[in-house]
C-alpha positions as CSV (number, residue, x, y, z in Angstrom):
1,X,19.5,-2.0,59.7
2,X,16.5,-1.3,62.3
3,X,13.6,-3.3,62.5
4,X,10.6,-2.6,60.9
5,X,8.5,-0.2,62.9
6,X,5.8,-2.5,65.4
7,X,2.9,-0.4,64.3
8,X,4.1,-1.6,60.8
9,X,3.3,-5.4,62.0
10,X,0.1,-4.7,64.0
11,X,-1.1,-3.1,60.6
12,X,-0.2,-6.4,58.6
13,X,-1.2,-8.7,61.1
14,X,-4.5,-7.0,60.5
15,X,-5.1,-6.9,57.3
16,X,-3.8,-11.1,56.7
17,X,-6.3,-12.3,59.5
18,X,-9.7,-9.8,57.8
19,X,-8.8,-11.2,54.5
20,X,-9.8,-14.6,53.1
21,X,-7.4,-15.2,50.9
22,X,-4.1,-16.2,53.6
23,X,-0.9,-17.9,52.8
24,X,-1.3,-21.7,53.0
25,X,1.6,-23.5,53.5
26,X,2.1,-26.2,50.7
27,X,0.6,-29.5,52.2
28,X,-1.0,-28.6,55.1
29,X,-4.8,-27.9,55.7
30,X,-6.1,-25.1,54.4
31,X,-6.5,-23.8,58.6
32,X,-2.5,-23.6,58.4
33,X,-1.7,-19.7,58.3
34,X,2.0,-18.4,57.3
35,X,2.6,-15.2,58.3
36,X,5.7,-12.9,57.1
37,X,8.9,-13.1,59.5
38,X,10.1,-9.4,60.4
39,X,12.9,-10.5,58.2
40,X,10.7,-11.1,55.5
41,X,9.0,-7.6,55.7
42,X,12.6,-6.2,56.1
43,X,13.5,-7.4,52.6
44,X,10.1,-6.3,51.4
45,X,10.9,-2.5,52.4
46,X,14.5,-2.8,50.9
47,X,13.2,-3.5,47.5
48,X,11.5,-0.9,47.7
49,X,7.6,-2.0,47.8
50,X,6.8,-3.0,51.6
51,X,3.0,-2.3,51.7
52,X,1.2,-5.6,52.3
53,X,-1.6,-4.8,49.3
54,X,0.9,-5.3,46.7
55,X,0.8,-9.0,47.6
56,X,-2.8,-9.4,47.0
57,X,-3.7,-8.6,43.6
58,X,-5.9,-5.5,42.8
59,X,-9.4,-7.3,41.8
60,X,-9.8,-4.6,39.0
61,X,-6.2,-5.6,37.4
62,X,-7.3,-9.8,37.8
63,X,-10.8,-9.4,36.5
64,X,-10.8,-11.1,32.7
65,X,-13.4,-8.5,32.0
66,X,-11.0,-5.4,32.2
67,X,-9.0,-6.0,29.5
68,X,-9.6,-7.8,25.9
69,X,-7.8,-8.0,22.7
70,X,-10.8,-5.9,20.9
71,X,-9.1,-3.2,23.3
72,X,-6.2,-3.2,21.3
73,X,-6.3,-0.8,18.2
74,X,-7.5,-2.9,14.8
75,X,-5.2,-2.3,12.2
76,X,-6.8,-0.5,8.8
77,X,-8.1,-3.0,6.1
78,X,-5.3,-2.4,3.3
79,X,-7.0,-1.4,0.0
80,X,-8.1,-3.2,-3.1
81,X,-6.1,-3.5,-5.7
82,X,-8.1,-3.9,-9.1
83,X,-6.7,-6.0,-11.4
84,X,-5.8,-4.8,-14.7
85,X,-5.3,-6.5,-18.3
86,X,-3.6,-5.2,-21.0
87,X,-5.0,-3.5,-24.2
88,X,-4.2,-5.6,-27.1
89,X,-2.4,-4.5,-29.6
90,X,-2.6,-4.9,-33.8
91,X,0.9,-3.9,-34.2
92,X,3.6,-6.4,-33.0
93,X,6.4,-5.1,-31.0
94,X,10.0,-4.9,-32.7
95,X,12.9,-7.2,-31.1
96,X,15.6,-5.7,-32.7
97,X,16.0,-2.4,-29.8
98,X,14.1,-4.1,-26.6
99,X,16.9,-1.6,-24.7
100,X,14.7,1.5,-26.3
101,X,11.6,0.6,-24.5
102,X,10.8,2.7,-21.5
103,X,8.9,1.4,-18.9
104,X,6.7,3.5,-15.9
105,X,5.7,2.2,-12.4
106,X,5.1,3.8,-8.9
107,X,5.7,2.8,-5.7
108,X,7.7,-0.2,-7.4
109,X,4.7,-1.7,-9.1
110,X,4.2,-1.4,-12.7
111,X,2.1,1.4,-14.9
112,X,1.1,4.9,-13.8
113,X,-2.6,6.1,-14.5
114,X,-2.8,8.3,-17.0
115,X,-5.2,11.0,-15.0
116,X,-2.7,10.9,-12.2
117,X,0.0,12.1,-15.0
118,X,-2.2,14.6,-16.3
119,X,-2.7,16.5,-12.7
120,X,0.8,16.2,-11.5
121,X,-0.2,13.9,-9.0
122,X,1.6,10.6,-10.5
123,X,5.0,9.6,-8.6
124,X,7.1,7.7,-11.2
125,X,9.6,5.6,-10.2
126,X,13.0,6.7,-11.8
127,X,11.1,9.9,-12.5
128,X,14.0,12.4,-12.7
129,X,16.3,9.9,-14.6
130,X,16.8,10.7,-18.3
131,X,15.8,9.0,-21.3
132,X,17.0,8.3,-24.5
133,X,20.6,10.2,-23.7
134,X,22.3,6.7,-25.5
135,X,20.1,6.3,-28.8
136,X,20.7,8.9,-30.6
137,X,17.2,9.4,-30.8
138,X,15.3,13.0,-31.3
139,X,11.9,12.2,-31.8
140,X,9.8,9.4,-32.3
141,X,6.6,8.7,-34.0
142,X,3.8,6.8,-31.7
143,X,0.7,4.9,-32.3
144,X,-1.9,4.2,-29.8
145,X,-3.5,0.7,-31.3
146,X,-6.7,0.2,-29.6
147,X,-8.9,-2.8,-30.5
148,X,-12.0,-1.4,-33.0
149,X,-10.8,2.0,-33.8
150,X,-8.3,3.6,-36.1
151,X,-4.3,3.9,-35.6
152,X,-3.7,7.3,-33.6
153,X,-0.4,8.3,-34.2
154,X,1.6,11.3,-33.3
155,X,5.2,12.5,-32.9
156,X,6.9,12.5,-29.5
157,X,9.8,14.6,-28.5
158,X,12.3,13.1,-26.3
159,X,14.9,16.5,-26.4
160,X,14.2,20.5,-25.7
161,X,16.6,22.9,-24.8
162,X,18.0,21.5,-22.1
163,X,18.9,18.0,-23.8
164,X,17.0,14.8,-23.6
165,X,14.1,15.1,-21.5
166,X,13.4,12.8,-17.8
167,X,10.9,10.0,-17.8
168,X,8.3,11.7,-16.0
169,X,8.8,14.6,-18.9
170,X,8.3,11.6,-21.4
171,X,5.0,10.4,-19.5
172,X,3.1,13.9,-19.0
173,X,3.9,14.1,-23.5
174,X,2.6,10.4,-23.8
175,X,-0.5,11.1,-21.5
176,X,-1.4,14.4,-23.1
177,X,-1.3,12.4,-26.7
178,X,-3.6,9.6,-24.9
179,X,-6.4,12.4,-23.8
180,X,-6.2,13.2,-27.0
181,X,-6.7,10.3,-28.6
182,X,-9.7,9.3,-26.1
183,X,-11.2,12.3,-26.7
184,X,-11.5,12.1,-30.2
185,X,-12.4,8.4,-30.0
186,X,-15.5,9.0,-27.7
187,X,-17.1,11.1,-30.7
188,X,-16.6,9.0,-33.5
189,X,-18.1,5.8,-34.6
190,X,-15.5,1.9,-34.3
191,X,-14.8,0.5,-37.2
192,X,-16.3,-3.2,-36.1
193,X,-19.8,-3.4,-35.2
194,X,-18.8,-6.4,-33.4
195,X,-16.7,-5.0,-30.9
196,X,-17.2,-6.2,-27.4
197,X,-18.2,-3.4,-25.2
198,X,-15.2,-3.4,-23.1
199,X,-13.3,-1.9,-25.5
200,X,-15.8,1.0,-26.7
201,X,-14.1,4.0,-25.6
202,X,-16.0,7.2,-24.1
203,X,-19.1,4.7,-22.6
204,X,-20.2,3.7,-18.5
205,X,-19.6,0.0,-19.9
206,X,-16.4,0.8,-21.7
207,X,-13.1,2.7,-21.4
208,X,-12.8,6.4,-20.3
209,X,-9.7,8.5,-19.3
210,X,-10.1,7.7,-15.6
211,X,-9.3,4.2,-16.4
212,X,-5.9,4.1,-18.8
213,X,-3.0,3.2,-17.4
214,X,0.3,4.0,-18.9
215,X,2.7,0.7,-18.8
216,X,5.4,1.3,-21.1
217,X,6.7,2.7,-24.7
218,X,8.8,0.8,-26.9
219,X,9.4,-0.1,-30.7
220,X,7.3,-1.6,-33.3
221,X,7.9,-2.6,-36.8
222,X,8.1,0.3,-39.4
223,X,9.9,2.6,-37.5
224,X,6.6,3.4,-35.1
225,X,6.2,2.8,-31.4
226,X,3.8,1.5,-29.2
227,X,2.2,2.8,-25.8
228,X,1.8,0.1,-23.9
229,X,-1.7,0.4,-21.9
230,X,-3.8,-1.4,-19.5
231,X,-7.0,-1.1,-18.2
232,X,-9.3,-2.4,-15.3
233,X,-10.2,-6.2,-15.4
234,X,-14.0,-5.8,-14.4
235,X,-14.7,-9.1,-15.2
236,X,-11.9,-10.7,-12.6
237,X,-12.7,-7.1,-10.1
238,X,-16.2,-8.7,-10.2
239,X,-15.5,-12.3,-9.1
C-alpha cells in the first residue's frame, strides 16, 4: 500500500500545532506532544475516515446546550377516566339462570354508554356474537328500577326473521327502551320527596341520557329482568 500523500502530513502537522487541544502522552507534562506515525494515518484512511477533524470533536455536537431531553417529543397525557357507580336496584337479581345474563363492555372494559348505542358509534365487545341461541328464549319482559320513580317495564325481543338476534342488536333495543324511559321520567314528578338529587332524572344536578351506561341484562324474580346501569361518580370524579 503507498504512503499517505506528504502534502497529506504537512496539512496535519498544521492543524495539531494551531490547535490547543494536542495529544498528551499519559504521564508526561502537558508540553509533551504525540503526533500520528504515517502508519497511524495509513490505518486512519483504510477505515475509511482519514481527515484529521474527525478527531477533535465538532464544538456544536459537545456543547450540553444543543441537545436536552425537553427536545425529545412529550408523550400525550392519557385521558380521565370517570368513575362510575352503579344504579341501585329495588328488584333483587334471580340466581337460578346467572348463564342468561348478558353483559356489554368496549375496548375490554365493562358497560357501553347508552348515547354511543343510540348513534351507532358504541363498539361492543363480542358485538356480532349471538344471544340467547341456547335458552329457548323469544322475548323477555324488562324493568328499568331506578331509585324514586316508578318500575318502567317493556318487552324485549331477542329473535326476528333471521333467528336470535347479536348482542349489539340486543343493546341498540335495550338503549332505545332506556331513552324512553328517561324521557318520560324527566316530565313527571318521583315518588319520594326525599330523594337525593343524584338520582333525579332529566336535571344539571342529576341524571340525563348523556350519562347512562348500559352494564348488563339478566334475570330477576317473577319472571322480569333487570338492566343493569351505571352512572358517573361525581362525588369520587370531584375528589
Amino acid at each position: 500500500m503507498p504512503p499517505p500523500h506528504p502534502d497529506y502530513l504537512s496539512a496535519w502537522n498544521a492543524a495539531t500545532t494551531t490547535h490547543s487541544d494536542h495529544l498528551a502522552i499519559p504521564g508526561s507534562s502537558s508540553a509533551t506532544l504525540l503526533h500520528p506515525s504515517s502508519a497511524h494515518l495509513e490505518r486512519l484512511s483504510i477505515a475509511g475516515d482519514a481527515s484529521p477533524a474527525s478527531l477533535h470533536p465538532s464544538p456544536e455536537l459537545s456543547s450540553p446546550n444543543t441537545f436536552t431531553p425537553h427536545d425529545l417529543p412529550q408523550p400525550h397525557p392519557l385521558p380521565l377516566i370517570p368513575r362510575r357507580k352503579p344504579v341501585p336496584h329495588r328488584i333483587k337479581a334471580s340466581q337460578r339462570r346467572p348463564q342468561y345474563k348478558v353483559d356489554f363492555g368496549a375496548h375490554g372494559s365493562p358497560g357501553v354508554k347508552v348515547r354511543d348505542v343510540l348513534r351507532n358509534r358504541a363498539r361492543i365487545d363480542g358485538g356480532s356474537d349471538i344471544v340467547f341461541s341456547t335458552t329457548g328464549v323469544r322475548q323477555f319482559h324488562m324493568i328499568v328500577d331506578w331509585p324514586g320513580y316508578s318500575n318502567f317495564g317493556t318487552y324485549i325481543p331477542v329473535q326476528d326473521s333471521n333467528g336470535y338476534i347479536t348482542r349489539a342488536r340486543l343493546a341498540k333495543l335495550i338503549c332505545v327502551q332506556l331513552a324512553r324511559f328517561v324521557d318520560r321520567a324527566s316530565r313527571k314528578r318521583v315518588h319520594h320527596e326525599n330523594l337525593e338529587p343524584e338520582w333525579r332524572i332529566g336535571t344539571a344536578s342529576g341524571c340525563l341520557l348523556e350519562d347512562l351506561w348500559l352494564v348488563s341484562v339478566q334475570p330477576a324474580h317473577g319472571g322480569l329482568w333487570l338492566a343493569d346501569l351505571e352512572v358517573p361518580d361525581v362525588q369520587e370524579n370531584d375528589e
